[in-house]
N, C-alpha and C positions, 0 to 999 in steps of 0.2 A: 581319358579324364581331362577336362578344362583346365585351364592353369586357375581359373577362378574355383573350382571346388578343388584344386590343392591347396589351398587358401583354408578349407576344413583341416587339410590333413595334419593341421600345427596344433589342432586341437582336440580334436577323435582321432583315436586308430583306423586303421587302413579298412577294418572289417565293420567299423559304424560309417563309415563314407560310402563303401560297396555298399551296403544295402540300404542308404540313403537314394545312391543312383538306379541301381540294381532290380529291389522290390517297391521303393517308393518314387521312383518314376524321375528324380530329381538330374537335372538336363547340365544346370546352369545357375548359380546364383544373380539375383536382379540386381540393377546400383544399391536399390534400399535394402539390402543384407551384406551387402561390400561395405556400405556405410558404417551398418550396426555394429559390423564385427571389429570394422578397423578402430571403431571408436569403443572396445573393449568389451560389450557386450559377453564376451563366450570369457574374460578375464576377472569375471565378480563388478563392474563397473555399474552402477544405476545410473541410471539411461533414460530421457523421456523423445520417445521417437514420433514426429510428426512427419506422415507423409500418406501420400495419398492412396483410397481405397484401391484396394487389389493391386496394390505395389510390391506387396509381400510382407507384409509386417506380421502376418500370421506366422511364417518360415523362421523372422527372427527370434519370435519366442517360444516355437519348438526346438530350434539348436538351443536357444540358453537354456530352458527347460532340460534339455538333452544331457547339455553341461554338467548341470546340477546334478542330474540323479546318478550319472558314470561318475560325479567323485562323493556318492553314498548321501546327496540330500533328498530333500522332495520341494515339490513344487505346488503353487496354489495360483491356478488361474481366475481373474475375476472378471465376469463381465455383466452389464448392464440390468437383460433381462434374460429372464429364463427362457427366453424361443434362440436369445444367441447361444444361450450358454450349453443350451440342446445340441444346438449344431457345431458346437468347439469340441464337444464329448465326444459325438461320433465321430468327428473327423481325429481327433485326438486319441481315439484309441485305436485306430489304423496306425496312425504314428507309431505309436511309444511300443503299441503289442507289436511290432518287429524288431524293436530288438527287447520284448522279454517283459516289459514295464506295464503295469497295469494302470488304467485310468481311471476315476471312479467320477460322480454328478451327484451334488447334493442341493437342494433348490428350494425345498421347505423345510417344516416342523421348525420354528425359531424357539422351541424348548428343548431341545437334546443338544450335546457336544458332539454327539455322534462319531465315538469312539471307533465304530468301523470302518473308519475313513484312518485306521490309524496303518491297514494293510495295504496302502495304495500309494502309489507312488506322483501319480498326477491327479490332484483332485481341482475340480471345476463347479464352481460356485456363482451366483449372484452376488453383489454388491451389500444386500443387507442379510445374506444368508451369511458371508464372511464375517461381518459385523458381528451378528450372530453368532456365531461360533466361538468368536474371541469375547465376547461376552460370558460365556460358557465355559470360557477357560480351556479348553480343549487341551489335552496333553499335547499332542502331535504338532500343534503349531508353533513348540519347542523347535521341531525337528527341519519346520522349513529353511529352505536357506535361498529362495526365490519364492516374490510375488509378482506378477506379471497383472497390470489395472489395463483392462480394455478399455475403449472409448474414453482415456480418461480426463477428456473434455467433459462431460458430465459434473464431474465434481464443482460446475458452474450452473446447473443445473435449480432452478429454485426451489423446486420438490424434493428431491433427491441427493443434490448434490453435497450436501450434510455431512451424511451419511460417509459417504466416498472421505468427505475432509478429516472426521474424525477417526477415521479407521485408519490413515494413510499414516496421521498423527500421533497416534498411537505406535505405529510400525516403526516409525522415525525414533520412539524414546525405548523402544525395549533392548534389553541391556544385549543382547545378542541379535544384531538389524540383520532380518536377511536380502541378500539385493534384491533392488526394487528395480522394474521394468516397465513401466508408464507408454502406453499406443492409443494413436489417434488421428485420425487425417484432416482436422482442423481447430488449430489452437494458436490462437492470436498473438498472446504474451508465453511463446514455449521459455524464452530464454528468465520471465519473472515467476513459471512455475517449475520449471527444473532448479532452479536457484534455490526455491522454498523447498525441495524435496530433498536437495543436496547430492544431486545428479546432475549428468551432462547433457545438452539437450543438441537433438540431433535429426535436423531437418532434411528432406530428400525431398523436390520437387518431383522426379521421372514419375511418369506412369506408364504402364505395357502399352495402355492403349492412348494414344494424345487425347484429349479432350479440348471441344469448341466448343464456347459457349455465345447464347445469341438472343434475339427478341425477334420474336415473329408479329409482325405489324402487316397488317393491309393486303395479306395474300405475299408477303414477303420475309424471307426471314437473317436481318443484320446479325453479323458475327464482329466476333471485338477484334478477329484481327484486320478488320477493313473491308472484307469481302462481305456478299451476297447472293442470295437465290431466290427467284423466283420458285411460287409450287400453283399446282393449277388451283382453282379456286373450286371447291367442292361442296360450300357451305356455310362451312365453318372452319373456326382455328385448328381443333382438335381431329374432324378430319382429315383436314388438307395435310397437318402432318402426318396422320395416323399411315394415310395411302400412299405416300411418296417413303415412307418407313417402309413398309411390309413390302414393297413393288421391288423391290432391290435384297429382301430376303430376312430382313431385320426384324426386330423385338420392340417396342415402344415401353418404356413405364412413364406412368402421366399420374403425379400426385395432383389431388384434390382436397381443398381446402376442410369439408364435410364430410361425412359418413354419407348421407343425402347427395350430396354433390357427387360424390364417386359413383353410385349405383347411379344415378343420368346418367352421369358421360360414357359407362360402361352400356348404357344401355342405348346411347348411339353412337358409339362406335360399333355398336356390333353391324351394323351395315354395311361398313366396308372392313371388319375382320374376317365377315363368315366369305367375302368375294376369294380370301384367299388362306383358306381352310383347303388341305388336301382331304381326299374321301377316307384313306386311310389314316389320317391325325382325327376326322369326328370319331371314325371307330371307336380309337381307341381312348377317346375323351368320352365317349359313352357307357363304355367298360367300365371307368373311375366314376362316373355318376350314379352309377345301378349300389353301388357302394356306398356312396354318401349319403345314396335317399334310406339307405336302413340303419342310421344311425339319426337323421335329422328330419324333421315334420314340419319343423316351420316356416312360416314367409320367406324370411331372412335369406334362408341357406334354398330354399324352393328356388326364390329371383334367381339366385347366383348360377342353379344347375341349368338353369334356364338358357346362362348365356354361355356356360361353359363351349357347348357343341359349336357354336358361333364363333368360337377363337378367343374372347376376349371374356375377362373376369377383373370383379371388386374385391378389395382387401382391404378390411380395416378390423379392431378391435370384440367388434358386434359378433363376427362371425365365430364357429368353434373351432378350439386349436386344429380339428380333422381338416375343417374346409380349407383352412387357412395353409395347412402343410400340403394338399393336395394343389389349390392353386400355385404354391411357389414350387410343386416337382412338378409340375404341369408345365409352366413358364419355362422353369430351368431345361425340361427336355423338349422345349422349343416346339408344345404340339397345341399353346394357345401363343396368340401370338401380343395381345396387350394387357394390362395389368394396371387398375386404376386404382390408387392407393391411399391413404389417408400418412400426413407425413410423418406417425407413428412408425411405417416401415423403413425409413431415411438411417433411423436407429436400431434398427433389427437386424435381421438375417440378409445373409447375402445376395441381393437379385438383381444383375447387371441388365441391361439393357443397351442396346446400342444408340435407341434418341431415348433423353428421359425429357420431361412436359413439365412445368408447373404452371399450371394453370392460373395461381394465383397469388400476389405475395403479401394477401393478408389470412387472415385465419380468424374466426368467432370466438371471443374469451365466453367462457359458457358461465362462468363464475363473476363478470363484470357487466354482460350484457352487453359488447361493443367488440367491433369487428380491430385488429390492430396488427401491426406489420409484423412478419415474421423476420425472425433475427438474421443478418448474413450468416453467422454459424452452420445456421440449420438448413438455409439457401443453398451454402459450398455442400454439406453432408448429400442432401438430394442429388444435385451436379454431378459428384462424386460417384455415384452410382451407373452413369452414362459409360458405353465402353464394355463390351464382353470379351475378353481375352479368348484368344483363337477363332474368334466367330467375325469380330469387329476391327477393321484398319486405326478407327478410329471413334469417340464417341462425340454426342451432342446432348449438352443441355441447354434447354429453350424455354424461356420467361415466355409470356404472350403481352402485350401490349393492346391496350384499347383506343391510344391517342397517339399522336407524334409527342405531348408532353411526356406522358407515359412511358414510352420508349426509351425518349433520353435519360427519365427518374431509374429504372432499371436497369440501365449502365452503367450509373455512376451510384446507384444506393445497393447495386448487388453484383452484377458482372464485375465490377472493377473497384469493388470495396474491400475492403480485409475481413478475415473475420473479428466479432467482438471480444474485448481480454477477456478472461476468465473471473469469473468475479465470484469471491466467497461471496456463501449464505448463509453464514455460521451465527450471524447475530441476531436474528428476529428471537423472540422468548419463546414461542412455539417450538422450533430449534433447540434451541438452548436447554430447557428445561428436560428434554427426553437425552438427551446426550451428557450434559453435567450427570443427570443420575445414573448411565452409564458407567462413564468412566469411574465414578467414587465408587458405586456398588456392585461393578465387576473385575475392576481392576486396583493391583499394587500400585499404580502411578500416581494416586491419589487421597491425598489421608489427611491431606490441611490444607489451608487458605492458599499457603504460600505456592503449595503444588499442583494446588487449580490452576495458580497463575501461571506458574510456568508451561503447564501445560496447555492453558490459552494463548501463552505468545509464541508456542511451537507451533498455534495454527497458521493455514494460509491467511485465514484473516488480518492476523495479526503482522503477516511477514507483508502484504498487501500496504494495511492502514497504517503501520510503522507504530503509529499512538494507539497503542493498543487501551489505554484509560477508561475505553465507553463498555468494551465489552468485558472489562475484570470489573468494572462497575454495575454493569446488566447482568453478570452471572453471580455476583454477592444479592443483585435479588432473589434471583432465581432461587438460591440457595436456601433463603429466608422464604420462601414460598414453598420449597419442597419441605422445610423439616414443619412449618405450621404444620401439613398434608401428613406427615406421620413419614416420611420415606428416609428423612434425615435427622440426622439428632448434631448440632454444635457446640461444641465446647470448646469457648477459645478460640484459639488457633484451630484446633482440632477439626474433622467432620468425620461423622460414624454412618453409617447405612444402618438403617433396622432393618428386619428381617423382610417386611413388608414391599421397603423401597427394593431390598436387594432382587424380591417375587419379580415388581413391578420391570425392572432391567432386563430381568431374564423371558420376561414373559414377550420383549419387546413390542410392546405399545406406550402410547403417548399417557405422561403421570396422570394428567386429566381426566384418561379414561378412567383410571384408576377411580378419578376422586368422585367424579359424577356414578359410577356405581357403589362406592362406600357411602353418598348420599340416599341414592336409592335403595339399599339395604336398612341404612336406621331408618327411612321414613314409614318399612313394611311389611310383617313378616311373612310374604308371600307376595307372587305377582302371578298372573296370565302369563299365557304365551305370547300374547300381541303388547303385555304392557314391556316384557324381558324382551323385544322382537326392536319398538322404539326405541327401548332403553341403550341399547347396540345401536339404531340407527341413526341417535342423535350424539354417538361419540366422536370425538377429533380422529377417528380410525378410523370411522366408517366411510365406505363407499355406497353414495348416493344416487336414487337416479331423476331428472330431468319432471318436471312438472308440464307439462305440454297446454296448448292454448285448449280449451274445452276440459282441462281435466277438474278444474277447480268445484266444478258442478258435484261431480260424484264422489271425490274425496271426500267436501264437505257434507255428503251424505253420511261416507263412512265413520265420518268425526266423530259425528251428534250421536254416531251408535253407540257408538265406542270408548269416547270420552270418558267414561265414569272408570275405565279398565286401562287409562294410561296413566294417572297420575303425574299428569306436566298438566300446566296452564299454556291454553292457547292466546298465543303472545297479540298485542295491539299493533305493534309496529308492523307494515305494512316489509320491509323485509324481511324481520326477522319473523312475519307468519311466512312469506316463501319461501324461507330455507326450514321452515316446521311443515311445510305441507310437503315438501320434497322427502322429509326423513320421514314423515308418515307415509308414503307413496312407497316406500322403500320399505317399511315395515308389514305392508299391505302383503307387497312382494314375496316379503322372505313366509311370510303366514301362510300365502296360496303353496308356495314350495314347499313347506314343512305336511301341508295336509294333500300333496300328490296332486297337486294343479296339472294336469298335463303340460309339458316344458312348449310345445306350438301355442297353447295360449297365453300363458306368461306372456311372451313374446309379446302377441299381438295386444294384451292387456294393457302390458305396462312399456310397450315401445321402448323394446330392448331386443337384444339377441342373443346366442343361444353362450356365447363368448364372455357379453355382459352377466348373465347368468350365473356362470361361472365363477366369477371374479367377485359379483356383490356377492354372492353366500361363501365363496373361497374365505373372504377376510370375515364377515358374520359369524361361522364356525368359527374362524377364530379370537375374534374379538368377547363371543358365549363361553368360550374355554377359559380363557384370561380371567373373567369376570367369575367365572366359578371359583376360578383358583385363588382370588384373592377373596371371594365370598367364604370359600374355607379356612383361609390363614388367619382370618378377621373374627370368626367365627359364627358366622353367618351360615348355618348348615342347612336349611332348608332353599336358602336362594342358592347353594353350591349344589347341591345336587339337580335342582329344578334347571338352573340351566348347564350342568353339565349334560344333562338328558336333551333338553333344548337344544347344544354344539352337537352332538351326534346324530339329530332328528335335522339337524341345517346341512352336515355335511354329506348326511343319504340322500335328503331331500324327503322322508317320509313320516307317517305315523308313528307313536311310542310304539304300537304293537308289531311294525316292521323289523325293529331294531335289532333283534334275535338271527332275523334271516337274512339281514345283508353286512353281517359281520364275515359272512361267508365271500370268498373270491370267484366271480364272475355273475356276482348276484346283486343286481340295483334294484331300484327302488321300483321297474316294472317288472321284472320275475320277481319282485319280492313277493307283490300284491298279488302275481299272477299262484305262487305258490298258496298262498294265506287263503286267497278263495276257495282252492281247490282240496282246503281241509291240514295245509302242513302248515302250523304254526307257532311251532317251533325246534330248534335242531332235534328236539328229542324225536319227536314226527316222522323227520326228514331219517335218523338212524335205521327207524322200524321201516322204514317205507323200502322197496327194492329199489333197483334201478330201472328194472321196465315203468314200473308205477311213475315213477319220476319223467323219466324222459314222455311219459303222455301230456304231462301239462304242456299246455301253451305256452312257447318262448324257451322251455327248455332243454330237451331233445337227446338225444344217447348222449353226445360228446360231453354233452355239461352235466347230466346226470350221473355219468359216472367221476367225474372230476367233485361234485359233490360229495360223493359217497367215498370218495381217497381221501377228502379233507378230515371228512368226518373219522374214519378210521387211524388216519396217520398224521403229525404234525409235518407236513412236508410238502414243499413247493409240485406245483403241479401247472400244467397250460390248461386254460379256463376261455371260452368261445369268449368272445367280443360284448359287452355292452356297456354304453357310455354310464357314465357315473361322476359324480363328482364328488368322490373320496379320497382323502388322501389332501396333505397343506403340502401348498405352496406359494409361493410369493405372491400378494394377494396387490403388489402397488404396481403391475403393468399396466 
């Protein structure tokens, strides 16, 4: 044993260090876990650890994790998005299950506390699913005694970063703090947010693999430490590096600006990927393709299989979680060789590379209409990714340059810049208003004026602005805007939650939804499907999709139909009709899904993919849920039920008359209909019916038929054949 993993043995017994080395492979501690430790990490100390990807920062908060639970705590890992948080679970229950510990993932339903997380010892969460939870009051969060914040650079984050600040916020005032453990491999002011956290902050430069970084100019590519290479001249920029990569045995990842942009570049590089594709890597990249064509029909995911056999593949959001997991085990077992990305992946899962590319360092605000430079933040996160340990001596990331001016703008505005401080988001009203009602209507920390305030100046914002005056002055309106809305009641000093606001917390969406459907219920006692369909699509929750050049023609066909069954006025102002014809395009959407649109046309319809899909009826479900459930507490009975019916006809994706048949497990919305034609139309059907009778329909076949027929008979989990679905919540803000 190392003298560096004696260095455990001051802290684990002799028998958790053997099967640290033993069954889990561990050789060596890196400098960044010599760091962690010396700086008390595995001693209860909070810690905000800045160092760089795949340095090991994941190792240091399995030992402290490890810590915790051998002296009788539990632990609550949080990260970002639900694709990292996938991949912490599994590699985290290798961990913990040798020596005995059970790991658990919870990642939606923001309506339960989800007491069953109270048997687990390592539970792995999202960002707003933790949020969530402690909104909920969770018993078991008693019991922690580590929190561990992944990438918790984020919490700078404009969208998101909220979120992270109020939660962290919250942790820092409960009367029993459990240690906090903050990681990130780029954070500008460590030492002004470890300060606000009231931890030690603890920087490691080393990387396993060095990284150069460089601008490729003119068929040449300058590196910051003085050097240069020439590469032969193939065409183009993304060539010339693609082939001087792969010629020496290497992996490229090359982010693109676009969704659009990534599917080009991926579609010429495939030129010089497929030159050095072995006969036995198409094989077996053909194998994974006969797979994904029986799960997916449309363009989207068609291009992609297209180029898989060629070595090289696009990644970005559009695509479905299946394509998306098989390109990154495809990459990782080095049998494609490039991977062209949208810089959504920079913050995702793990996928090294030996040269990473960025092609470009601006990016299209879709919501401003104007192209604008990407932050160094997010520039170093991309970088950071260059470097595969054990495959790589060393890694490169490479800007590209269009000018000599250019060259030198990207040395000095990103190679050789720092990254940006961290800046609370905590003061916009949009913020403010969903988080004030938070903390007053799900937490004791909150019960009057005075412990608003305090609880405002515990934020980063406040520990940032010092004067904290604007925003104990922006949340006293707030305040006065929520109880108008019914969520708050003031007396005084005092602040009370009604029952209403307390719904509204718990339900986690923004008070506004809240109030634009408590308007829509007094104005109606009843609505359509498409008028309940807008009425989601024009909420502060909702996700929207893209208005395209020619679509304005047939929209506004659909209006003039339609109009009489929406009950919104179509607005004058020339923007605010473009964000009305976006939410109408999106209501169109979730309409064609509810009445069994086949998912390949959606697609080509509404210029999306199967990903997006996803995600806008992920949050619709549940934004129709919320909205029933305050349509009930209100006492709005008939808009409660109409669109609870409507959340479970978005979340199958089908007709009311499906809804019987796909309560059942391994059964979507096309064996529903495939059943329903065939005469079974409802479980009563399905009881009398055999299992030979069953397994003849179409799409269903013995294995699922008899897994039908166990449901039916017994309450009891059972394995059920494969088909996609989109049942079941989950974090609906990737």
């Amino acid at each position: 044993m190392s003298a560096q993993l004696d260095l455990l043995l001051e802290y684990f017994p002799q028998s958790i260090v053997e099967t640290l080395v033993k069954r889990l492979g561990l050789t060596q501690l890196y400098p960044t876990q010599v760091e962690a430790i010396k700086s008390g990490v595995l001693d209860g100390q909070d810690i905000v650890l800045s160092a760089p990807t795949a340095s090991g920062k994941t190792l240091v908060a399995e030992l402290a994790m490890l810590k915790a639970l051998t002296k009788g705590g539990k632990a609550l890992y949080m990260a970002p998005l639900r694709a990292l948080a996938s991949e912490k679970y599994d590699e985290f229950s290798t961990f913990f299950g040798a020596f005995g510990y059970k790991t658990a993932i919870s990642t939606g339903d923001f309506d339960s506390d989800d007491p069953w997380l109270e048997k687990y010892d390592v539970i792995v969460t999202t960002n707003e699913k933790a949020d969530s939870l402690l909104r909920h009051k969770a018993k078991w969060f008693d019991r922690l005694t580590l929190i561990v914040a992944d990438e918790i650079h984020l919490l700078g984050s404009d969208r998101r970063g909220a979120t992270l600040e109020v939660f962290l916020t919250r942790v820092k005032l409960m009367p029993r703090k459990p240690q906090l453990l903050g990681l990130s491999a780029t954070i500008g002011n460590l030492e002004e947010l470890a300060e606000w956290l009231q931890a030690k902050p603890v920087r490691v430069d080393w990387r396993p693999v060095p990284l150069k970084e460089g601008v490729y100019y003119n068929g040449e590519v300058f590196y910051s430490d003085g050097s240069s290479v020439s590469l032969e001249d193939r065409g183009s920029p993304l060539y010339d590096l693609a082939h001087d990569t792969l010629r020496d045995e290497g992996q490229m990842l090359v982010f693109s600006p676009t969704r659009r942009s990534a599917v080009s570049d991926a579609k010429k590089l495939a030129a010089v990927t497929l030159k050095f594709m072995k006969p036995q890597e198409s094989r077996a990249v053909r194998d994974v393709i006969a797979k994904l064509k029986s799960i997916y029909a449309d363009k989207v995911t068609l291009e992609l299989l297209a180029l898989l056999p060629r070595g090289v593949a696009f990644h970005h959001a559009g695509l479905g979680s299946e394509a998306r997991s098989v390109v990154e085990k495809l990459f990782r077992d080095r049998l494609i060789k490039v991977v062209v990305a949208t810089p959504t992946l920079a913050a995702g899962v793990n996928l090294p590379a030996r040269r990473v590319v960025i092609t470009d360092y601006r990016r299209f605000n879709v919501e401003m209409g104007y192209y604008e430079k990407i932050p160094v933040m997010e520039y170093k996160q991309m970088a950071g990714r260059a470097g595969r340990p054990r495959y790589d001596e060393e890694g490169e990331a490479i800007l590209i340059a269009r000018s000599l001016q250019e060259l030198e703008f990207l040395f000095n505005e990103y190679i050789n810049a720092k990254p940006e401080r961290l800046q609370s988001q905590l003061s916009s009203e949009p913020i403010l208003r969903s988080h004030i009602l938070s903390i007053i209507a799900t937490s004791d920390q909150v019960r009057n004026i005075s412990q608003l305030e305090r609880f405002l100046t515990s934020s980063f914002y406040s520990h940032q602005n010092k004067d904290y005056f604007y925003i104990v002055e922006r949340a006293k309106l707030v305040l006065k805007r929520l109880a108008s809305a019914g969520f708050l009641e003031i007396n005084g000093e005092n602040i009370v939650p009604t029952q209403l606001g307390i719904r509204v917390a718990e339900l986690y969406i923004d008070p506004l939804t809240a109030v634009q459907g408590l308007e829509f219920f007094k104005a109606r006692e009843s609505a359509s499907a498409i008028a309940y369909l807008f009425l989601i699509s024009r909420t502060p929750d909702a996700q929207t999709v893209h208005v395209r050049r020619g679509d304005e023609e047939w929209l506004e066909e659909k209006l003039k139909a339609k109009a009489g069954e929406l009950g919104f006025e179509t607005p004058d102002d020339e923007v605010e009709y473009e964000f009305f014809l976006q939410q109408f395009k999106t209501a169109l959407l979730l309409e064609d899904w509810i009445n069994e649109v086949p998912e390949d046309v959606i697609v080509d319809r509404y210029d999306v993919g199967p990903g997006d899909i996803y995600s806008i009826t992920l949050t619709a479900q549940w934004i129709a849920f919320a909205l029933a459930e305050i349509a009930r507490l209100s006492g709005y009975s008939a808009h409660s039920v109409n669109l609870g019916v409507l959340s479970k006809r978005i979340e199958h994706g089908v007709k009311e008359e499906l809804l019987e048949l796909v309560s059942l497990k391994g059964i979507g919305r096309v064996r529903a209909r495939s059943l329903y034609s065939h005469g079974y139309r409802s479980l009563i059907d399905l009881v009398a019916a055999s299992e030979e009778q069953l397994a003849r329909v179409p799409g269903i076949g013995k294995a699922l038929a008899k897994a039908i027929k166990k449901q039916l008979s017994a309450d009891e989990e059972v394995e059920v054949p494969h088909e996609r679905t989109l049942s079941g919540l989950d974090l609906y803000l990737d």
